[in-house]
DSSP file (Angstrom, degrees, kcal/mol; ACC not computed):
  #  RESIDUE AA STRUCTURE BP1 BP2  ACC     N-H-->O    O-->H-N    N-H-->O    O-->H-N    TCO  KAPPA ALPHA  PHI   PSI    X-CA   Y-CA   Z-CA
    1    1 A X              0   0    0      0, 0.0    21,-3.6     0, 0.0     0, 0.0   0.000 360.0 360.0 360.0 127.6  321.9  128.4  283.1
    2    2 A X        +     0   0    0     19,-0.3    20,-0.6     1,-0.2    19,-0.1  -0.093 360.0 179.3 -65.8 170.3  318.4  130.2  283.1
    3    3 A X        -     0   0    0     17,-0.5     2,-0.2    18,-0.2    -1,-0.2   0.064  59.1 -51.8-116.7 -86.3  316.1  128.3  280.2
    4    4 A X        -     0   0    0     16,-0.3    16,-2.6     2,-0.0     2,-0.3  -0.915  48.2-141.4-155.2 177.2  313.0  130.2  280.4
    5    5 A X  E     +A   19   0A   0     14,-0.2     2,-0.4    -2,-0.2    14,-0.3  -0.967  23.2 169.6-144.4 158.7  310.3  131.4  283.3
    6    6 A X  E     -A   18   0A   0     12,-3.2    12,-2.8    -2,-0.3     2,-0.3  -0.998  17.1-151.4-154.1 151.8  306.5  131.5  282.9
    7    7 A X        -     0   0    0     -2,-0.4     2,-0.1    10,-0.2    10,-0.1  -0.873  37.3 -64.8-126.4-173.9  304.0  132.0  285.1
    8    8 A X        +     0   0    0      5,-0.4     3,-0.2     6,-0.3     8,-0.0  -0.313  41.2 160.8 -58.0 113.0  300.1  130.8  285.2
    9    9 A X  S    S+     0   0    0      1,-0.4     2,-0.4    -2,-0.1    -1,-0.2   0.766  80.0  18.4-112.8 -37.0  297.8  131.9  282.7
   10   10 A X  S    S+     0   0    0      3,-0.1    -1,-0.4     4,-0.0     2,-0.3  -0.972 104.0  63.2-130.2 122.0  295.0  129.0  283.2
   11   11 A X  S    S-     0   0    0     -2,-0.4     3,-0.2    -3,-0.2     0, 0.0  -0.982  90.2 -42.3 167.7-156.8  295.2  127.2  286.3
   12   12 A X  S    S+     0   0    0      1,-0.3     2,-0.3    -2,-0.3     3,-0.1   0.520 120.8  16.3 -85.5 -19.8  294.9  127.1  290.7
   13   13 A X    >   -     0   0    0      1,-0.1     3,-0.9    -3,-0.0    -5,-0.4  -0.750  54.4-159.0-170.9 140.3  296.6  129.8  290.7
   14   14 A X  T 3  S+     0   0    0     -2,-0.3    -6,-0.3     1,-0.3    -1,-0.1   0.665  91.3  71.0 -95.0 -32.5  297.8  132.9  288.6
   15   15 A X  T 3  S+     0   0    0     -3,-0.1     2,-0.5    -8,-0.1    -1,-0.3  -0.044  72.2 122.9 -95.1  29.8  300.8  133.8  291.1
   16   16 A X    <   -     0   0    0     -3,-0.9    -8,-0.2    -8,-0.0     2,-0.2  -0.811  43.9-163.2 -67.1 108.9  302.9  130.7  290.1
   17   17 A X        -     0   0    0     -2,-0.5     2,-0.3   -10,-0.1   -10,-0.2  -0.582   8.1-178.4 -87.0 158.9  306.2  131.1  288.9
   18   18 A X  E     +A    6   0A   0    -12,-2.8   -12,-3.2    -2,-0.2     2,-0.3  -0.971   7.5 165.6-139.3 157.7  307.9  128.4  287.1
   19   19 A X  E     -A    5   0A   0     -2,-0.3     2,-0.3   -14,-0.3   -14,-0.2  -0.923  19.8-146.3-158.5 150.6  311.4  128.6  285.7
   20   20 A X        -     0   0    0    -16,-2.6   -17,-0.5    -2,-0.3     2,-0.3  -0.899   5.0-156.5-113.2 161.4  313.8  126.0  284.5
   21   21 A X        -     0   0    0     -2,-0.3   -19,-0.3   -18,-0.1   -18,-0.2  -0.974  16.8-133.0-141.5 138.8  317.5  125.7  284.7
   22   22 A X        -     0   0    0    -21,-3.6     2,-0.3   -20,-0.6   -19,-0.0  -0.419  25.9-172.8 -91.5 142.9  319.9  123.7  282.5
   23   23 A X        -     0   0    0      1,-0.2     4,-0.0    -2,-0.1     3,-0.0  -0.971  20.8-146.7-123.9 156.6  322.3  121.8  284.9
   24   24 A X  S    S+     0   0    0     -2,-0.3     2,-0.2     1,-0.1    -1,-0.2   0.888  83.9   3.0 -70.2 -38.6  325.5  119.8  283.1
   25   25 A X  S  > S-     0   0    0      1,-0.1     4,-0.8     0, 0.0    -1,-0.1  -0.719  72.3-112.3-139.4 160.2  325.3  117.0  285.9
   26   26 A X  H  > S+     0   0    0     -2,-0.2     4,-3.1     2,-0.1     5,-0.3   0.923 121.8  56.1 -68.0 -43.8  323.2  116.0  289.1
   27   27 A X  H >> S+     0   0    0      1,-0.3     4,-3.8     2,-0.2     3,-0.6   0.917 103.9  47.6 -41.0 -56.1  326.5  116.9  291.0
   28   28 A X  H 34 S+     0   0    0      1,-0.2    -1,-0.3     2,-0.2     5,-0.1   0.889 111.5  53.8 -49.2 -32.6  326.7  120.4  289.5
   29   29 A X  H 3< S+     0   0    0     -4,-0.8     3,-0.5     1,-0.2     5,-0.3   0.815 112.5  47.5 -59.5 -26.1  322.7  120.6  290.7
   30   30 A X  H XX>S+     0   0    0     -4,-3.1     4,-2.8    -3,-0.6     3,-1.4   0.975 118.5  41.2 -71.9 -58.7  323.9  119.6  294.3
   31   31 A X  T 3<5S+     0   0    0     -4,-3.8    -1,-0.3    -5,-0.3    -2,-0.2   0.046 115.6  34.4 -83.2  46.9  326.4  121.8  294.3
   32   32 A X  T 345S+     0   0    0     -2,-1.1    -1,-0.2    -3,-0.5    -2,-0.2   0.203 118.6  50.0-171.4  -8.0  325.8  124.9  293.1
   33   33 A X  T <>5S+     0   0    0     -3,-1.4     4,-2.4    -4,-0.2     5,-0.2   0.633 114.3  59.5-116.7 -45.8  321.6  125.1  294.4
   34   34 A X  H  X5S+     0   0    0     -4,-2.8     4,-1.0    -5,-0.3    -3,-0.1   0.854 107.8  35.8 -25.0 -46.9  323.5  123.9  297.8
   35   35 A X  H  ><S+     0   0    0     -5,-0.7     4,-0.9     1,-0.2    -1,-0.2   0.961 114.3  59.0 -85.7 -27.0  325.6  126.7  298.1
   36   36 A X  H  4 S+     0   0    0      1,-0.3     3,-0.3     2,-0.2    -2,-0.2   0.938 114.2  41.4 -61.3 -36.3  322.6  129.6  296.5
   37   37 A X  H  < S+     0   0    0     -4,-2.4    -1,-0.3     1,-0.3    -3,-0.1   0.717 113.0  50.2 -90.9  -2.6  320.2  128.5  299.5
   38   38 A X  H  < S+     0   0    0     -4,-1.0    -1,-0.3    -5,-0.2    -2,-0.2   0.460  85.3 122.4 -95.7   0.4  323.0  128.5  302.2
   39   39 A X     X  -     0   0    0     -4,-0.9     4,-3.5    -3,-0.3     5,-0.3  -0.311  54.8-154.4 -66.0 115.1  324.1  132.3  300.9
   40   40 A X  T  4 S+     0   0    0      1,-0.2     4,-0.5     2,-0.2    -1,-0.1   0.630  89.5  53.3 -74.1 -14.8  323.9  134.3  303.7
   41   41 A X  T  > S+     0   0    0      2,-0.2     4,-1.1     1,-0.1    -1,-0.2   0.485 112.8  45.6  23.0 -59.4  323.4  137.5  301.2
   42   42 A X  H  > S+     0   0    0      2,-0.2     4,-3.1     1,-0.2    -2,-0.2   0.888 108.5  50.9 -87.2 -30.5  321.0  135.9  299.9
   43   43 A X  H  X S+     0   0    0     -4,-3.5     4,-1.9     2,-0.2    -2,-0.2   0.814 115.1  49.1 -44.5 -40.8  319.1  134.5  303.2
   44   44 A X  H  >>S+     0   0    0     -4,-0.5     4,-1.3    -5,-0.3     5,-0.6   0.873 103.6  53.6 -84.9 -24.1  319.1  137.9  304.4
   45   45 A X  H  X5S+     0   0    0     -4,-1.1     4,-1.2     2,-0.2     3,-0.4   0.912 112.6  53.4 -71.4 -51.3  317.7  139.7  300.9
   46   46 A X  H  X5S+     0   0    0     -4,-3.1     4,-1.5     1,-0.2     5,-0.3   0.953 110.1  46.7 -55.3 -85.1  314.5  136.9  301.3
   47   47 A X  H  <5S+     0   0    0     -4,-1.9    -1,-0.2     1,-0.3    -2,-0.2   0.350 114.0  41.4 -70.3  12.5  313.9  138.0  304.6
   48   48 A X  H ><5S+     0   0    0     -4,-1.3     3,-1.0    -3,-0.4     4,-0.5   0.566 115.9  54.4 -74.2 -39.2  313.9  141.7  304.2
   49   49 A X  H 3<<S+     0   0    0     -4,-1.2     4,-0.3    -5,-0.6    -2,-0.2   0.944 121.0  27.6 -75.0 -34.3  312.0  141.2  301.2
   50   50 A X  T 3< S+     0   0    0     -4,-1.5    -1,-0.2     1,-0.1    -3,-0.1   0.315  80.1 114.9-127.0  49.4  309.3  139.2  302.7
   51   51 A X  S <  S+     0   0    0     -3,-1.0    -2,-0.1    -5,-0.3    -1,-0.1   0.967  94.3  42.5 -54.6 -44.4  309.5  140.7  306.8
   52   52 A X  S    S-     0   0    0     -4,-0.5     2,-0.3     1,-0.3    -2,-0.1   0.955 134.5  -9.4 -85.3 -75.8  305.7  142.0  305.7
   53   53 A X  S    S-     0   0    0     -4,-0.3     2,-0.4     0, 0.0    -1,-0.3  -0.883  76.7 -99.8-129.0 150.0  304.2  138.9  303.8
   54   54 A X        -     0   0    0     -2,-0.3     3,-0.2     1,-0.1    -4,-0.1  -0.589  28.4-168.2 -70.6 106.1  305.7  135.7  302.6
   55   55 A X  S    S+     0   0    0     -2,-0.4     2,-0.6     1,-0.2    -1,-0.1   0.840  75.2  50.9 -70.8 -42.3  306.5  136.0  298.7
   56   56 A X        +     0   0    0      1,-0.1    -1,-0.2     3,-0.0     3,-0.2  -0.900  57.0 176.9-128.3  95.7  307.0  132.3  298.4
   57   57 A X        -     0   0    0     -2,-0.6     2,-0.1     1,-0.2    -1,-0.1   0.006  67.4  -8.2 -83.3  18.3  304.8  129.8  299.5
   58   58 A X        -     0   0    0      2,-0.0     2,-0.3     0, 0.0    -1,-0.2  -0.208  56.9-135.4 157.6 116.2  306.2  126.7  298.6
   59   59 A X        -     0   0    0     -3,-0.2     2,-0.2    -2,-0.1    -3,-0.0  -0.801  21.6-166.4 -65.7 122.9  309.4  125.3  296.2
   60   60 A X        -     0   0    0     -2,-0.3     2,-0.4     2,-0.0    -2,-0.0  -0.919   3.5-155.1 -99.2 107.6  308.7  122.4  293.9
   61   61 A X        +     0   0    0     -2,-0.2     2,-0.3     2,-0.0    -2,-0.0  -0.756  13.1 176.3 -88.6 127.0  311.4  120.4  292.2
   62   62 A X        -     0   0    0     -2,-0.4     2,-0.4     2,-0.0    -2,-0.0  -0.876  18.1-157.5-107.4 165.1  311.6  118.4  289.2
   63   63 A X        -     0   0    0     -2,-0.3     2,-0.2     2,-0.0    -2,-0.0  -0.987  20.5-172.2-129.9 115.5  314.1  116.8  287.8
   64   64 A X              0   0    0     -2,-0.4    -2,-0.0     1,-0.1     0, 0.0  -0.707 360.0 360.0-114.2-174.5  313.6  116.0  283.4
   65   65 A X              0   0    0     -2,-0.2    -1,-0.1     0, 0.0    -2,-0.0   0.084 360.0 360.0-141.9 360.0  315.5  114.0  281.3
C-alpha cells in the first residue's frame, strides 16, 4: 500500500524520490518486493526506460516501526 511520495525540496540533491509503503508483516515485505524486482515485465520496462541514461542511481531501504 502506497503511503505517500516526496521528493527534495532542501537538500544534496533535488532529484530524490522518497516514497513509503505500508507492509502488514516483514514476510509480506519479503515477498511481495521479491517477486516486483524479479518481474521480468518489469526488468524489461527499467531497461528500455533507462537504455539512454540511468534514472535510478541508487535504492535505499528503511524499515520504521
Amino acid at each position: 500500500e502506497q503511503v505517500g511520495f516526496w521528493t527534495t525540496l532542501v537538500g544534496t540533491s533535488n532529484q530524490t524520490l522518497t516514497y513509503m509503503l505500508r507492509w502488514e508483516s516483514l514476510a509480506e515485505r519479503e515477498r511481495k518486493w521479491n517477486a516486483f524486482a524479479s518481474d521480468p515485465e518489469w526488468i524489461a520496462m527499467r531497461a528500455a526506460t533507462e537504455a539512454e541514461a540511468i534514472i535510478v542511481e541508487r535504492i535505499e531501504n528503511t524499515l520504521l516501526n
